[in-house]
C-alpha angles and dihedrals in degrees: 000000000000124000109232106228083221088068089059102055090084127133120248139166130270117259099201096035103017091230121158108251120197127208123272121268105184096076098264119091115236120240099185139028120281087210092057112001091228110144136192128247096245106127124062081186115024103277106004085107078215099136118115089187090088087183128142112268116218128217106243101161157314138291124185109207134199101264101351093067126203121007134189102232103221120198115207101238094220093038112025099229118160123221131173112209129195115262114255102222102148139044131052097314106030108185117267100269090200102059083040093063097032077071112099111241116254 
Protein backbone atom coordinates (compact mmCIF):
# COMPACT_ATOMS: atom_id res chain seq x y z
CA UNK A 1 0.00 0.00 0.00
CA UNK A 2 0.98 3.25 -0.60
CA UNK A 3 2.59 5.70 2.27
CA UNK A 4 0.35 9.49 2.30
CA UNK A 5 2.85 12.14 2.25
CA UNK A 6 0.64 13.65 4.64
CA UNK A 7 1.57 10.99 7.01
CA UNK A 8 4.77 11.93 6.77
CA UNK A 9 4.57 15.56 7.64
CA UNK A 10 4.73 14.62 11.64
CA UNK A 11 7.03 16.31 14.39
CA UNK A 12 9.70 14.46 15.89
CA UNK A 13 12.56 15.02 17.87
CA UNK A 14 15.78 15.70 16.93
CA UNK A 15 18.35 12.70 17.05
CA UNK A 16 21.94 14.95 17.25
CA UNK A 17 20.44 17.92 19.48
CA UNK A 18 17.22 16.35 20.93
CA UNK A 19 15.02 19.64 19.73
CA UNK A 20 11.41 19.41 19.24
CA UNK A 21 10.79 19.61 15.84
CA UNK A 22 7.22 20.45 14.61
CA UNK A 23 5.81 19.51 11.60
CA UNK A 24 6.13 21.43 8.60
CA UNK A 25 3.44 24.16 7.64
CA UNK A 26 4.49 25.39 4.30
CA UNK A 27 3.22 22.24 2.30
CA UNK A 28 6.27 20.47 2.15
CA UNK A 29 7.18 17.74 5.17
CA UNK A 30 10.39 18.38 6.90
CA UNK A 31 13.18 15.72 6.87
CA UNK A 32 15.78 17.48 9.28
CA UNK A 33 15.82 20.10 12.41
CA UNK A 34 15.47 23.46 11.82
CA UNK A 35 17.81 24.06 15.27
CA UNK A 36 20.54 22.11 13.91
CA UNK A 37 19.73 20.81 10.37
CA UNK A 38 20.87 17.36 11.34
CA UNK A 39 18.75 14.81 9.68
CA UNK A 40 18.17 10.98 10.02
CA UNK A 41 19.12 8.01 7.23
CA UNK A 42 15.46 6.93 6.52
CA UNK A 43 15.02 7.11 2.33
CA UNK A 44 17.14 4.87 -0.24
CA UNK A 45 15.29 7.10 -2.76
CA UNK A 46 14.12 10.47 -1.42
CA UNK A 47 11.01 9.67 0.21
CA UNK A 48 10.65 5.79 -0.05
CA UNK A 49 11.51 5.82 3.92
CA UNK A 50 13.38 2.31 2.62
CA UNK A 51 16.47 2.66 4.39
CA UNK A 52 17.23 0.22 6.91
CA UNK A 53 20.50 2.45 7.97
CA UNK A 54 18.34 4.43 10.37
CA UNK A 55 21.96 6.84 11.22
CA UNK A 56 22.13 10.32 11.80
CA UNK A 57 22.71 12.16 8.77
CA UNK A 58 25.12 15.28 9.07
CA UNK A 59 24.85 18.76 7.21
CA UNK A 60 28.15 19.02 4.90
CA UNK A 61 27.11 21.63 2.51
CA UNK A 62 24.84 23.40 0.10
CA UNK A 63 23.33 22.75 -3.53
CA UNK A 64 21.55 24.89 -5.17
CA UNK A 65 19.17 22.99 -7.62
CA UNK A 66 17.18 24.03 -10.84
CA UNK A 67 13.72 24.76 -9.33
CA UNK A 68 14.18 23.46 -5.75
CA UNK A 69 16.48 25.96 -4.95
CA UNK A 70 18.73 25.80 -2.55
CA UNK A 71 19.32 22.28 -0.42
CA UNK A 72 21.46 21.32 2.88
CA UNK A 73 23.68 17.99 1.53
CA UNK A 74 23.56 15.59 4.58
CA UNK A 75 26.10 12.68 4.84
CA UNK A 76 24.80 9.42 6.98
CA UNK A 77 27.61 9.17 9.83
CA UNK A 78 27.80 4.97 9.71
CA UNK A 79 27.34 4.84 5.53
CA UNK A 80 28.29 7.51 4.13
CA UNK A 81 25.21 8.19 1.90
CA UNK A 82 24.74 11.59 0.64
CA UNK A 83 21.29 13.29 0.48
CA UNK A 84 20.31 16.88 -0.40
CA UNK A 85 17.15 17.91 1.35
CA UNK A 86 14.59 21.27 0.53
CA UNK A 87 15.15 24.30 2.68
CA UNK A 88 12.53 24.82 5.30
CA UNK A 89 11.94 29.06 5.11
CA UNK A 90 8.53 29.39 5.90
CA UNK A 91 5.98 28.00 8.43
CA UNK A 92 6.07 27.81 12.25
CA UNK A 93 10.08 26.34 12.65
CA UNK A 94 12.13 27.80 9.46
CA UNK A 95 15.54 26.34 9.50
CA UNK A 96 18.14 28.28 11.19
CA UNK A 97 19.49 30.42 8.11
CA UNK A 98 22.78 31.09 10.05
CA UNK A 99 23.96 27.95 10.60
CA UNK A 100 22.54 27.31 6.49
CA UNK A 101 24.78 29.67 5.14
CA UNK A 102 27.58 29.10 7.65
CA UNK A 103 27.64 25.68 5.43
CA UNK A 104 30.52 25.74 2.59
CA UNK A 105 28.87 25.45 -1.12
CA UNK A 106 29.31 21.96 -2.97
Amino acid sequence: MARSRRAENTGFVCVHCAADVPANTDGHYRNHCPVCLWSLHVDDLPGDRASDCRQPMQPIGLVEKSGKGWQVVHRCTACGHRQPNRLVRDGDAPDDLDLVLSLPWL
